[in-house]
Every structure is written in structure tokens, then in C-alpha cells.
C-alpha positions in Angstrom: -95.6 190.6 92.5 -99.1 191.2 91.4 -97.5 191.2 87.8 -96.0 187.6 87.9 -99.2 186.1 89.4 -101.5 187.5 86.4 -98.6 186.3 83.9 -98.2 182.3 85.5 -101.7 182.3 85.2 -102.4 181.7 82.0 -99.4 179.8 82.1 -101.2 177.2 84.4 -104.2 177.4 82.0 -102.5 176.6 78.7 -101.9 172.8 79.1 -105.7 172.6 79.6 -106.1 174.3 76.0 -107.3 172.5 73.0 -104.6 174.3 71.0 -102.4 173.5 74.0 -102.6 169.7 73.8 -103.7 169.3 69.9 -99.8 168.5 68.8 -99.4 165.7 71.2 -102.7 164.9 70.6 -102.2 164.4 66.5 -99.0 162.4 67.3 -101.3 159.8 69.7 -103.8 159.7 66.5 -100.9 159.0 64.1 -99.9 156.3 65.9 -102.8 154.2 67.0 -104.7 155.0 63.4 -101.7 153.2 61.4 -102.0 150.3 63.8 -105.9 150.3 63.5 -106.1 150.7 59.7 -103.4 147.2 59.7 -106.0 145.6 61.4 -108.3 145.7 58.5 -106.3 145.9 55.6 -104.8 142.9 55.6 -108.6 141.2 55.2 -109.0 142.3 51.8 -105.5 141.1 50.2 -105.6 137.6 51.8 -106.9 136.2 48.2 -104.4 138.6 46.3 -101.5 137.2 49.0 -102.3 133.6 48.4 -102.4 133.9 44.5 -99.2 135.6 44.7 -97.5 133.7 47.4 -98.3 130.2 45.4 -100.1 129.4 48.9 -103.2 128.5 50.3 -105.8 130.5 52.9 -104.8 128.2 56.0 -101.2 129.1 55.8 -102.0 133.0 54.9 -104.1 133.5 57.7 -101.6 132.9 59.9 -100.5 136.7 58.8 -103.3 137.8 60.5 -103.5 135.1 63.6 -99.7 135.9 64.6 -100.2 139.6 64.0 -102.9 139.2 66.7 -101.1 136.8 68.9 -98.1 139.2 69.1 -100.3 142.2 69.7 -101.8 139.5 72.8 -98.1 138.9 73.9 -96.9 142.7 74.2 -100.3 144.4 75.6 -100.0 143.5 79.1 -96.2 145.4 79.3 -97.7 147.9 78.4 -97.8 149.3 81.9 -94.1 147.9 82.8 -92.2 149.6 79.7 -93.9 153.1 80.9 -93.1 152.6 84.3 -89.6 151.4 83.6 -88.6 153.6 80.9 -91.3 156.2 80.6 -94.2 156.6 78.0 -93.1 159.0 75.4 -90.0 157.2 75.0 -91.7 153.5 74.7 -94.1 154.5 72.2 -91.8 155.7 70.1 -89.4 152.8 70.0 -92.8 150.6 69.8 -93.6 153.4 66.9 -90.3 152.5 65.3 -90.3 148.7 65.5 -94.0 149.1 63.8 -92.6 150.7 60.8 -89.4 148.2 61.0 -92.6 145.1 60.7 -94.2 147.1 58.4 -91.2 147.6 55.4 -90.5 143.8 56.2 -93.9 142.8 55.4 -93.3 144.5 52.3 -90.4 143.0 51.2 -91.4 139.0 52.2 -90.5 136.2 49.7 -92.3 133.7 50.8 -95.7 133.3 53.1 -93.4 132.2 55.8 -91.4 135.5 56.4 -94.7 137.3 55.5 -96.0 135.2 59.1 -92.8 136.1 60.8 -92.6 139.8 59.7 -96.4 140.0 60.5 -94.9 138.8 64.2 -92.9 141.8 64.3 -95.0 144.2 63.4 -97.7 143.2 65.8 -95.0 143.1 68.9 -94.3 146.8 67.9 -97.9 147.5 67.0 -99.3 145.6 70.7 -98.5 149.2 73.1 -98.8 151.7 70.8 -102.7 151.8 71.5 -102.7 151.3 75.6 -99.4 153.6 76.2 -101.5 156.2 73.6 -104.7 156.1 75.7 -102.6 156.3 79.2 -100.8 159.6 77.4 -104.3 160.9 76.3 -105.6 160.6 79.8 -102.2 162.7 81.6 -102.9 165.4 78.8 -106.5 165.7 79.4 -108.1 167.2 82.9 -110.5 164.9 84.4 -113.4 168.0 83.2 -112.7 167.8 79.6 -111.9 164.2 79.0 -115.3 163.2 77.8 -114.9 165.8 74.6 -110.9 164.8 74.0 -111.9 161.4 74.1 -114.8 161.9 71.9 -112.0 163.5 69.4 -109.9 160.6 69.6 -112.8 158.2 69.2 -113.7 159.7 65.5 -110.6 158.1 63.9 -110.1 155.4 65.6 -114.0 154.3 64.1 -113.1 155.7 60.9 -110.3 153.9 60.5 -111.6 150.5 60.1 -114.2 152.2 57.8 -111.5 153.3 55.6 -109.3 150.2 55.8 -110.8 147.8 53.7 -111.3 150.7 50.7 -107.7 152.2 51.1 -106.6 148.2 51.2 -108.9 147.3 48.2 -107.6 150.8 45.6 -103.8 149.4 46.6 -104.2 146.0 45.8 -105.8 146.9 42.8 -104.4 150.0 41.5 -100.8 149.6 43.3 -99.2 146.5 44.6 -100.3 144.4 47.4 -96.9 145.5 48.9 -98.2 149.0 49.9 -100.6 147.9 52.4 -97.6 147.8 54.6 -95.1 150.1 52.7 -98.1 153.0 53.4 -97.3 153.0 57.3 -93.8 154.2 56.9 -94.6 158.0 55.6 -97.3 157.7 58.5 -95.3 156.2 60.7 -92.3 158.7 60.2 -94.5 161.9 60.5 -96.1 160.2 64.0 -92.8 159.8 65.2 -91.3 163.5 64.1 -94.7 164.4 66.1 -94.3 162.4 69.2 -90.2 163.5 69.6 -91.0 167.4 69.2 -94.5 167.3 71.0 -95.2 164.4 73.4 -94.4 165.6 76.8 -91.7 163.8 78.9 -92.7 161.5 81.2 -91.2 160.2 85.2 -89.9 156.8 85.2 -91.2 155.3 88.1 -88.9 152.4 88.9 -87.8 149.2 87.3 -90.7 147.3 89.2 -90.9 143.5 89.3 -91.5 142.1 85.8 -93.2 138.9 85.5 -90.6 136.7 83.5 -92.6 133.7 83.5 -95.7 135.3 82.2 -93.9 136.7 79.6 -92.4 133.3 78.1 -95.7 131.0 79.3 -98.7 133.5 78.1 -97.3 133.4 74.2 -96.4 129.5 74.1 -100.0 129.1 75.6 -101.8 131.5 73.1 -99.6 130.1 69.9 -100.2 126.6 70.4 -103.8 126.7 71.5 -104.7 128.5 67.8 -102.3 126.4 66.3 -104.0 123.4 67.7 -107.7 125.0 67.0 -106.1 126.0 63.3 -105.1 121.9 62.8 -108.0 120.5 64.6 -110.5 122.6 62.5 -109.1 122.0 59.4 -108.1 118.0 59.3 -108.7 116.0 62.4 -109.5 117.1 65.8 -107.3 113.6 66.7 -104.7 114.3 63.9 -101.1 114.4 66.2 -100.4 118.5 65.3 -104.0 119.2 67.1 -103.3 117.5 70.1 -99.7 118.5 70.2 -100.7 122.0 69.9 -104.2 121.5 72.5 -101.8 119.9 75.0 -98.7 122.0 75.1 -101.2 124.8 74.8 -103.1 123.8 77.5 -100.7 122.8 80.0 -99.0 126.4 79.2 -102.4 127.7 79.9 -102.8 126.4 83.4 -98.9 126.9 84.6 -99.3 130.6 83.2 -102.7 131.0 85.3 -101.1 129.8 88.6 -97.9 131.7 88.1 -100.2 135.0 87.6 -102.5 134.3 90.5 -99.2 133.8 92.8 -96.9 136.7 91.5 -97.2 139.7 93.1 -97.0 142.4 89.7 -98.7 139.5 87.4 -98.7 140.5 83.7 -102.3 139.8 83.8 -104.2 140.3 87.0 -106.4 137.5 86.8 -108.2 138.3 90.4 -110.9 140.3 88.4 -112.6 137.2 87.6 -113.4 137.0 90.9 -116.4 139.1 90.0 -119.0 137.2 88.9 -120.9 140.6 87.1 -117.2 141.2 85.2 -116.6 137.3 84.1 -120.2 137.4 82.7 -119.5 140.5 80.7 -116.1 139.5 79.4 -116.8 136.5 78.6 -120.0 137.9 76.9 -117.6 140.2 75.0 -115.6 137.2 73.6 -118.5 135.0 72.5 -119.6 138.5 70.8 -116.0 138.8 68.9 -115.8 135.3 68.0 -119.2 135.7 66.8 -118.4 138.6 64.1 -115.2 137.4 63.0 -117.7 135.6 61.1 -117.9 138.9 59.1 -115.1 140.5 59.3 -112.4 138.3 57.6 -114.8 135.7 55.6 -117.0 138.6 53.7 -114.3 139.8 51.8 -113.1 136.2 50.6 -116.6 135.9 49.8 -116.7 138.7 47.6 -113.3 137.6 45.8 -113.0 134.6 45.4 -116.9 133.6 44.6 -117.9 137.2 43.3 -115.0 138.1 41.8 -115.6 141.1 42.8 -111.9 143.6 42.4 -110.5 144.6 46.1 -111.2 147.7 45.7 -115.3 146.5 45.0 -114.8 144.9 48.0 -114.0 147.4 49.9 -116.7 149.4 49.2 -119.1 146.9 49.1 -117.8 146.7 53.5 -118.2 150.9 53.8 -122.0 149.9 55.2 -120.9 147.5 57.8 -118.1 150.0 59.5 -120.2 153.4 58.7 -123.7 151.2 60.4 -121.7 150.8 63.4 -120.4 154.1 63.5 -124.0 155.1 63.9 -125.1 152.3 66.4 -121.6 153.1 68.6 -122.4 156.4 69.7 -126.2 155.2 70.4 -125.4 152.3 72.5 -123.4 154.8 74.3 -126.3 157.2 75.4 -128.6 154.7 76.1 -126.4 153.1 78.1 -126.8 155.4 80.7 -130.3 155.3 80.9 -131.1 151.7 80.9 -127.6 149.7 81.1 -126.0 147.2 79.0 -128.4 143.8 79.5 -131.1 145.4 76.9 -128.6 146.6 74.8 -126.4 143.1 74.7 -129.8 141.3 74.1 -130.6 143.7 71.5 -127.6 143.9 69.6 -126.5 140.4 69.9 -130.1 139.4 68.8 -129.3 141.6 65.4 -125.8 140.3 64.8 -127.3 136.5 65.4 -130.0 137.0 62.5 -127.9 138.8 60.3 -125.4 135.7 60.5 -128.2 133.1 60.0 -129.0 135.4 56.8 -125.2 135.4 55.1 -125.3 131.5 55.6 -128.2 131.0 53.4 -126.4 133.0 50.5 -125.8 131.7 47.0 -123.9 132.5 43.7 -126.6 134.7 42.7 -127.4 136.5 46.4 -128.2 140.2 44.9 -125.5 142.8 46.1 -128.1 145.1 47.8 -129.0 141.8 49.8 -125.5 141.1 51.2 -124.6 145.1 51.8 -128.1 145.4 53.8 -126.6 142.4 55.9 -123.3 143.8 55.8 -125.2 146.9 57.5 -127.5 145.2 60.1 -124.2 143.6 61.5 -122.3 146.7 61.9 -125.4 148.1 63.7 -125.6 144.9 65.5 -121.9 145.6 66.9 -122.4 149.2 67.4 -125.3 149.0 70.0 -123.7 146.1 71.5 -119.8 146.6 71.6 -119.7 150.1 74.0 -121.9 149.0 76.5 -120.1 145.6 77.1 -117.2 147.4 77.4 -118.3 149.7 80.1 -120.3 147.5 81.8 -116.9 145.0 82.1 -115.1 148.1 83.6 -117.9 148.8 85.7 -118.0 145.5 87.6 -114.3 145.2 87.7 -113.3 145.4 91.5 -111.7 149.4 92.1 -109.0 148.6 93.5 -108.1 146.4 89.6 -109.8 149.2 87.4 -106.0 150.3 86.4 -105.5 146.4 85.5 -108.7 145.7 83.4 -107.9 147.2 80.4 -105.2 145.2 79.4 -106.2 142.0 80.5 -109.2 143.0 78.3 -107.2 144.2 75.6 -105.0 141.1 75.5 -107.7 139.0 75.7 -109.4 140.4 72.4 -106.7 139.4 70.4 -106.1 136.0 71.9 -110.0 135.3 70.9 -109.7 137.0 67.5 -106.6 134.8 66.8 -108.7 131.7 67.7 -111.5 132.5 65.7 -109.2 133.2 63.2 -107.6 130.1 63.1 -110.2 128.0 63.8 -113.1 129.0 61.2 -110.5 129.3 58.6 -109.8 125.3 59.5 -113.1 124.8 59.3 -113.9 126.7 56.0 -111.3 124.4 54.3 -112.8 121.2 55.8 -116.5 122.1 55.0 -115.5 123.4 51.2 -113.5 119.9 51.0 -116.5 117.8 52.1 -118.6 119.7 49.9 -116.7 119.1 47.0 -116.6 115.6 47.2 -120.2 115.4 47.7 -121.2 117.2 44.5 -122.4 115.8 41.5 -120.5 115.2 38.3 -121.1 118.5 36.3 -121.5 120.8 39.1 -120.3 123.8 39.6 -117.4 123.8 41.7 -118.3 127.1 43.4 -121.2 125.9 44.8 -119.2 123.6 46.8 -117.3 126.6 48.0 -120.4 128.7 48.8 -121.8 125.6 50.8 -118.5 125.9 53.1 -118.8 130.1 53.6 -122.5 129.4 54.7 -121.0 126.7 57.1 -118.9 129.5 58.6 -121.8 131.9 58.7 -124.3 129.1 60.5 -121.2 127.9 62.6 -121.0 131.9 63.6 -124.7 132.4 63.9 -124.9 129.4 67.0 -122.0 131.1 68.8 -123.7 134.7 68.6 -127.1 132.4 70.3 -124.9 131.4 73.0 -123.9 134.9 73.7 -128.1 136.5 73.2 -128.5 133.8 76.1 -125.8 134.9 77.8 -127.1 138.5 77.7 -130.2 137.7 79.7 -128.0 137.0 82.6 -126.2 140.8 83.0 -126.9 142.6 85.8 -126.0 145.8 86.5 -122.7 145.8 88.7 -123.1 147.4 92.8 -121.2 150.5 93.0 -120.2 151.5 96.0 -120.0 155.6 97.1 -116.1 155.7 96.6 -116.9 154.5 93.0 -118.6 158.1 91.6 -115.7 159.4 91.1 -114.3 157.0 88.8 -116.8 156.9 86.8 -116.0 159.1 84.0 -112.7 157.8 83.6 -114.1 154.3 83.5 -116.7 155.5 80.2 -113.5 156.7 78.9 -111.4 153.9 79.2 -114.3 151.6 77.7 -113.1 153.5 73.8 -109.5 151.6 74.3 -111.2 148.3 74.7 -113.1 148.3 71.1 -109.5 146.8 70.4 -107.8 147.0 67.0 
């Protein structure tokens, strides 16, 4: 008897392991990294994809709005699919359906099936992060979560350091195709992973899935950034903008009063009952909206007025990701210590500069000028980004802690998709008004420049509204039952950085 204790002992023990947990753990990281680095590669190509597609930017960055709108759409089932059909087995069909998107992208004709198979990809791509984290969390005891999660944070802020280079040598060197052809090795070995190592999970019950959600949340996402997309770019009283405002809109509201009455909503929407978590999340989105300002219209910068190779590009981006990197883990610590209002104001404060910078550049803006701006923002983000995110948790109500993430997560792509869509509509207006202002003779780059620093001004007064903002945080009243789900609330705060 005394034998069989001492042996089930270290039995007990091993699942706690590093070495125990480090296969699943690699199939998790697989997954979620190929979906990151998608993210960002995409950014790099657009001028690449419109040459080649005979199209123009406002119908390309549709790739990258319905990518985001369908990772918006299939988020908040996240929960449901696990629950229904367990977690091992959703991410790998949501694993497979990725790499299905993925060799589609590759083989697109025309921009139009590049948007559609873009679609795809993001509906398999939308749970591969949440059901990853939720699989994280089962594998790792409450005592060493902090250092797993710390492991799993590394590549996930690598990855969208590495994106824009590993996008910018394919382009280049390659073929524009192998952006997407690149996640079906990766995808294949995450999913020979995930069958031999993820652990089986319970299927709870089929539960009460919110049918209306599911069709109204999408039609209300779409045509809102379509409507955005139109307005920005032509007329804000041109028929397709008010078409897609209207239908969005009245989507919008019939999909809010359906969540707030169903009892298993896709998207609990009772958080915002909180004052302390509707300041911080919509803090967070003013934030995003903000840097998307960066993120997307650098690199067209860098192209098509530079003409600098992808590959340049990418490069000339490594300060920006590898900046924040740095600020990430320091927001983090001094988070503790004096909470996120300082560090909102602070960060926020940097990002709104550094945009008011970028829209005063020219043709001839040194390199070392626009990298040291590149950097300031990513620092900007860094010290900003983590504490938001835990400070949103934080003042979530406990009893809708399990809820927050992906409402939060959802809602990050449905404001990425608007910005998206609607500085993109307003690049091409400003560059058009801009051309027909300039002189006979002139160069018709200038004209072009005139519209990105539009962008970056237009960017800059949103990232004010949000350094305003900031001065109203407080810090969120927790109660004695909340101690203990602290930790797990830090933790959860790395999902919500987003894709």
C-alpha cells in the first residue's frame, strides 16, 4: 500500500511539470502565432496586391476589414463550441478551416475572392486565440500561471514584430501568394500537435445558443464599416453610406435588445453597467482607432511614396513592434504600483505626439526621423495597452469576469475594421482633393503625402480624445471575494492585446 501511494504521487505531480504540459503548450503557440503573424502580414503586400490585382486600396482593404469582421463574428462562440463540442476538438476544426482560408487566399483570381477567402480564413482564425488561452488556463495550476503565461506572452509579441519582415522577404524575394501559402506547413504541424498532445476535454451540454445574435451582430458590424468605408471615401450623403449607416444601425440596436433580453447572450452586454469598465473600454477603442493610424498606413507610406522594397519596409517597422515589446512588460509592473490612469495619460500622451509628428512628414522626411517615430509609438502602445486591459477586467462586475474577454475581444476587431475602413475612405478623398488643388507642374506625390499626413492629423485628434479620456480612470472598488481572482484577471488581460 505504502508502495502505490509513493508511485501515484509523482503521478499527481507531473501534469503540473513544465516538461509535462510543454507539448500542449507548443501546439496552443502554433496555433495562435499563425493567426497573429496574419494579422500583420497582410499590411505590407496591400500595394503589391493592388498592382497585381489591377485594383485600387479601397477595395483591397476590404482583405483586411472582412478578415477582422469575421474574426468579430466568431469570437463570442467561442465559449458555446467548447461547451458543446469540447475545446481540443473545436480548435482543431477552427485550426483546419484556417489553413482551408489560408490556401484559398493563395489561389484568388480576383480581389473579390481574395475578400471572400480573407472571410474564411478569419471565421476559422476568430477561436483559435480565446479556446487557446481557456486551454492554457486548464493546463496551468493557479501557482504557476503567471510564468506559463509569461511563456506564452513572448510569441505572441514577437510575432507581430516578425510579421511585417517575414511578409516584406516573401513579397519580395517569393510571391505575394506565400503570405498565406506559409500557414499550411504551420498549420499542419499545430494540428499533428494539438491531435497527439492536447488533452481531451468534457462537453458540457448543448446550452442555449443565441441564433439571433449570431445572424444580427455580423449584418450590424458589416454594414456599419461598409457605410463608414463609402461615407469616408465619396459622400457621407452618397445612397451606399446611408444604406450601409441605416441597415447597420438598425441591426445595431435590434442586436443590443436581443442580447440584453436573452438569457446565454453572445455578448453579455450588462458589463457596461459599470461605469469604471465603459470608461476603460471605450478608452481601449479610442486607443486602437488611434494607432491604426500606424499600423496599416506606414507601410503604404514607405511603398508607394518611398519606394521603399517590402522587405525595407519591414524592417524599417522592427522599431515600432520591438519599442513596445519593451514598454509592454513595463506598463505591466508599474501597473501594480500606481494603476492604469498615469499610465493611459502617459502613454496616450506619447502615441498622440508621435502622430501629430508623422502628419507633418514630406518626400524627403529622413529615415532615422520616421523609424524614431515608428519607435515612440510602439512605446507609446506598450505602456498604455496592458494596463487598459487589466484595468477593463478589473472593473468588470465578478460575477461577468468569464464574459469580458470576449466581448472585449470582439469588440477590438469590430473597431479595427472601422478604422480600417474608414481612414482608408478618407485617405482616398484627401489624396483626391489634394490633387486637384495642386499646381500645374507639381509633383503628384506631394498631393499623396498631403493625404497620409491627413490620416496621421485625423489619428492624432482621436488619440486627444482618448489622453482626455484618461484623466477620468479611476481605479475600480474591489470587494474581499475579488483577491482571489486577481491573478487570473492579470492573466487574462495578455488575450485582450487582440490579434
Amino acid at each position: 500500500m505504502t508502495k502505490s501511494i509513493t508511485q501515484s504521487s509523482p503521478t499527481e505531480e507531473r501534469p503540473f511539470s513544465l516538461r509535462a504540459i510543454l507539448p500542449p503548450l507548443l501546439a496552443i503557440i502554433v496555433g495562435m502565432i499563425m493567426v497573429i503573424l496574419d494579422g500583420t502580414v497582410v499590411n505590407v503586400a496591400i500595394p503589391k496586391l493592388v498592382d497585381y490585382f489591377s485594383s485600387d486600396l479601397k477595395t483591397i482593404q476590404w482583405a483586411i476589414t472582412g478578415y477582422t469582421l469575421a474574426l468579430a463574428a466568431v469570437i463570442p462562440l467561442a465559449g458555446w463550441m467548447t461547451d458543446r463540442f469540447g475545446s481540443k476538438q473545436v480548435f482543431l476544426v477552427t485550426l483546419t478551416l484556417f489553413i482551408l482560408g489560408s490556401m484559398l487566399c493563395s489561389i484568388a483570381q480576383t480581389s473579390s475572392q481574395l475578400v471572400i477567402f480573407r472571410v474564411i480564413q478569419g471565421l476559422g482564425g476568430g477561436m483559435v486565440a480565446p479556446i487557446g488561452m481557456a486551454m492554457v488556463f486548464k493546463l496551468a495550476p493557479a501557482e504557476r500561471r503567471g510564468s506559463i503565461m509569461g511563456m506564452l506572452g513572448i510569441p505572441m509579441l514577437l510575432a507581430p514584430a516578425l510579421g511585417p519582415i517575414l511578409s516584406g522577404w516573401l513579397v519580395e524575394y517569393v510571391s505575394w501568394h506565400w503570405i498565406f501559402l506559409i500557414n499550411v506547413p504551420i498549420g499542419i504541424v499545430g494540428i499533428i500537435l494539438g491531435v497527439k498532445y492536447l488533452p481531451k476535454t468534457e462537453k458540457i451540454g448543448k446550452g442555449n445558443l443565441d441564433i439571433l445574435g449570431i445572424i444580427l451582430a455580423p449584418i450590424a458590424f458589416s454594414m456599419l464599416a461598409y457605410g463608414v468605408n463609402e461615407g469616408g471615401a465619396n459622400s457621407w450623403s452618397s445612397t451606399p453610406a446611408i444604406l450601409g449607416l441605416s441597415v447597420g444601425g438598425v441591426a445595431l440596436i435590434l442586436f443590443i435588445i436581443v442580447e440584453l433580453r436573452h438569457k446565454q447572450p453572445l455578448l453579455d452586454l450588462r458589463v457596461f453597467r459599470s461605469s469604471d469598465f465603459t470608461r476603460g473600454i471605450i478608452l481601449t477603442w479610442v486607443m486602437q482607432a488611434a494607432l491604426f493610424g500606424s499600423m496599416l498606413f506606414v507601410p503604404l507610406y514607405l511603398q508607394q511614396i518611398r519606394a521603399y522594397t517590402p522587405l525595407e519596409t519591414g524592417l524599417i517597422l522592427l522599431p515600432q513592434a520591438l519599442a513596445c515589446v519593451i514598454g509592454m512588460p513595463l506598463g505591466g509592473k508599474l501597473f501594480d504600483k500606481i494603476g492604469a490612469r498615469p499610465l493611459a495619460f502617459v502613454g496616450l500622451s506619447i502615441i498622440t505626439v508621435t502622430l501629430f509628428l508623422l502628419s507633418g512628414i514630406t518626400i524627403n522626411t529622413s529615415l532615422n526621423t520616421i523609424m524614431m517615430y515608428l519607435a515612440l509609438l510602439g512605446f507609446g502602445m506598450g505602456i498604455a495597452m496592458m494596463p487598459l486591459n487589466t484595468h477593463v477586467l478589473n472593473a468588470a462586475p465578478r460575477d461577468l469576469v468569464s464574459r469580458v474577454t470576449s466581448l472585449t475581444a470582439a469588440a477590438q476587431q469590430v473597431v479595427v475594421a472601422f478604422a480600417v475602413a474608414g481612414l482608408t475612405g478618407y485617405l482616398t478623398s484627401q489624396i483626391t482633393v489634394h490633387m486637384g488643388a495642386l499646381k500645374a507642374g507639381s509633383n503628384p506625390l506631394t498631393a499623396a503625402v498631403l493625404g497620409f499626413d491627413d490620416v496621421f492629423f485625423l489619428s492624432g485628434c482621436i488619440a486627444v480624445v482618448g489622453v482626455l479620456m484618461s484623466i477620468i480612470l479611476r481605479k475600480p472598488k474591489l470587494s474581499a471575494n475579488d483577491s482571489s481572482s486577481e491573478e487570473g484577471q492579470k492573466a487574462d488581460a495578455a488575450m485582450m492585446m487582440g490579434h
